[in-house]
C-alpha positions in Angstrom: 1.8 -123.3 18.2 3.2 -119.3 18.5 4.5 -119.9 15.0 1.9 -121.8 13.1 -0.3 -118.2 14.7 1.6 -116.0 13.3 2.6 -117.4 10.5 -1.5 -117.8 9.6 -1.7 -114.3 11.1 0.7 -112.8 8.6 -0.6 -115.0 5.7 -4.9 -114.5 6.4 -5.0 -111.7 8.9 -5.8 -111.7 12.7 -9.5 -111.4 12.4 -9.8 -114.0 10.0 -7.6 -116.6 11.3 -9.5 -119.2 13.6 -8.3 -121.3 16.8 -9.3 -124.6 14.7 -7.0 -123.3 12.1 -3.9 -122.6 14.7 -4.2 -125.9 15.8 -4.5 -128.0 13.0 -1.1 -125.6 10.9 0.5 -126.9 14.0 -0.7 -130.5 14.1 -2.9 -130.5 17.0 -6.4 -130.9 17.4 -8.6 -128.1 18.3 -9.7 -129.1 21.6 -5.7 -129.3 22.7 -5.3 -125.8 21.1 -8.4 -124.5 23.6 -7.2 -126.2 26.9 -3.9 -124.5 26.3 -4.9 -121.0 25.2 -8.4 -119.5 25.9 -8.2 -117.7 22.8 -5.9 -116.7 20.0 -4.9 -113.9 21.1 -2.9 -115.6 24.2 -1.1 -118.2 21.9 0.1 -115.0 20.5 1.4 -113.8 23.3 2.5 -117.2 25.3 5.9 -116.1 25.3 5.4 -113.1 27.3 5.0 -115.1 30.1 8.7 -116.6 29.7 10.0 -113.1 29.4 8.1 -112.4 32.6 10.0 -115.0 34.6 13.7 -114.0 32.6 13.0 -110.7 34.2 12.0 -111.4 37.0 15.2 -114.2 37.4 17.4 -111.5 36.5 16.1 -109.1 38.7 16.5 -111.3 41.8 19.8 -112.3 40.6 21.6 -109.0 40.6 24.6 -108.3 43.4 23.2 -107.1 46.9 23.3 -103.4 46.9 22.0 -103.0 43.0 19.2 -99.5 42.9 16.0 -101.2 41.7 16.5 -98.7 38.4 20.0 -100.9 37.5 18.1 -103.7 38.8 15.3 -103.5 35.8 17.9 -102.1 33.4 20.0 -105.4 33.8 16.2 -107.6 33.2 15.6 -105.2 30.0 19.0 -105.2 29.1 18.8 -109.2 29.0 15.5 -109.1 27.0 17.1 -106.4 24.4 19.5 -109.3 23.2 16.9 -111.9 23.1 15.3 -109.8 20.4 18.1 -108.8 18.8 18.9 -112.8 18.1 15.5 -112.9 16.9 15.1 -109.6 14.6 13.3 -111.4 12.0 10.1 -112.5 14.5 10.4 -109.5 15.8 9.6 -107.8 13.0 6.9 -109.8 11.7 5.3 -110.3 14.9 5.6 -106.1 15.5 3.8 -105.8 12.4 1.0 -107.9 13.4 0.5 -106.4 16.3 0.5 -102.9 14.7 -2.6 -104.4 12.4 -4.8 -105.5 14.9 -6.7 -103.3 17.9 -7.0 -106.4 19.8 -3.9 -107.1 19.9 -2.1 -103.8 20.5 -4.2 -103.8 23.3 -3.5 -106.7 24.8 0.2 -106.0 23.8 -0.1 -102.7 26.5 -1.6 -105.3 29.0 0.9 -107.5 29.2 3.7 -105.3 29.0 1.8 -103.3 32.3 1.9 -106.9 33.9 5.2 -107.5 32.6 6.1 -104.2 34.8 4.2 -105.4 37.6 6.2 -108.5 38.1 9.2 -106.4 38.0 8.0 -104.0 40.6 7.1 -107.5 43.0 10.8 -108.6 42.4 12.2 -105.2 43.5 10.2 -105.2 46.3 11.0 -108.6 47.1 14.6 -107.3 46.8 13.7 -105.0 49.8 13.1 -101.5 47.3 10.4 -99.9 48.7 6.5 -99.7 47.3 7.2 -96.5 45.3 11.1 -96.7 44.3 9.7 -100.3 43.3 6.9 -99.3 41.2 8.6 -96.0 39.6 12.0 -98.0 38.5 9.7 -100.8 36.6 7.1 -98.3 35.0 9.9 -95.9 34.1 12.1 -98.7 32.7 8.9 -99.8 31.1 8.5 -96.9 29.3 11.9 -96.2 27.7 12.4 -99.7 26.7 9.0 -99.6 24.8 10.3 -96.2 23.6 13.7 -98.1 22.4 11.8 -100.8 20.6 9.6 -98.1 18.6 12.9 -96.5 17.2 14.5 -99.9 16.6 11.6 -100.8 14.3 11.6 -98.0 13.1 15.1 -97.4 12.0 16.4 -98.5 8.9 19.7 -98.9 10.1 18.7 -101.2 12.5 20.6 -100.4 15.4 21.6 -102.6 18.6 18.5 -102.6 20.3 19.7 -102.5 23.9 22.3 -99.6 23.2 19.0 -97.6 21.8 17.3 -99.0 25.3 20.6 -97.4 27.2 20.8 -94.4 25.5 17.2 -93.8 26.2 17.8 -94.1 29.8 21.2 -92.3 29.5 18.8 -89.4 28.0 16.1 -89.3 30.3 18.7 -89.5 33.0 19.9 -86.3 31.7 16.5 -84.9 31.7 15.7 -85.4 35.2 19.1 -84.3 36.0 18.6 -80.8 34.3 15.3 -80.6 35.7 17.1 -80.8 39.3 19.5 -78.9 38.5 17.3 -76.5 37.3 15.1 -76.3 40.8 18.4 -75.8 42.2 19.0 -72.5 41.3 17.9 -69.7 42.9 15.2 -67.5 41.8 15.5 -63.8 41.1 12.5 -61.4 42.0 12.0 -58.9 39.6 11.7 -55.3 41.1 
């Protein structure tokens, strides 16, 4: 059903595509298209909710002892090869989502959920409320920074290496930025 979507999606355009159309490109009726998916935005995003569960699996499954930042680094790590294996979609998919309002914005919601979940399974972990929620939002952020530059690069880099050396950089950041409080201050006379 995801495919037959954006496979109409690339072909007619978001706006114009219909639910009835979906359905019947993937040989199903229309009312089995609209008990499935409210509307055609969620068909496009059906897999989300997969990659919600892979991350939240991987999360849960990482060695006692494991910072919730390694924790959620390990789940985006995970979800940076599953994209890689499927550059292609990727691709198309990013591009439809870059041509449509609607669904860039519900591309930021589920990604924000997406982080939610993560934050529940670091909590669950025993990280607390704030370490939990910082470490998914933060992670959040530099993978959807990684996946800008990967589209964006022509020489199509390993996605999750971009994702890492994202992370290695705003590591360094912070670092700097502590290490810059650290010193002491001078008065002038």
């Amino acid at each position: 059903m995801a495919k037959a979507a954006v496979e109409l999606f690339v072909v007619q355009g978001f706006d114009q595509t219909t639910g009835a159309q979906i359905a019947a490109r993937a040989g199903m009726h229309e009312r089995s298209f609209f008990r499935l998916f409210p509307d055609k935005r969620d068909v496009f995003f059906h897999s989300m909710e997969t990659m919600q569960r892979e991350a939240v699996a991987v999360i849960a499954g990482t060695p006692e002892g494991t910072s919730p930042v390694d924790a959620v680094v390990a789940a985006f790590g995970q979800r940076c090869e599953a994209i890689q294996r499927n550059r292609h979609a990727a691709f198309v998919r990013q591009n439809v989502i870059a041509a449509n309002p609607e669904l860039r914005e519900r591309d930021l919601t589920k990604h924000a959920e997406l982080a939610a979940s993560m934050a529940e399974a670091l909590r669950e972990r025993g990280a607390a409320e704030q370490a939990a929620t910082l470490a998914a939002e933060v992670a959040m952020c530099v993978f959807r920074g990684a996946l800008a530059r990967w589209y964006g690069d022509l020489e199509r880099q390993d996605l999750r290496t971009l994702f890492r050396d994202s992370f290695d950089e705003l590591s360094s950041v912070l670092a700097d930025r502590s290490r810059d409080q650290a010193l002491p201050t001078t008065s002038r006379p």
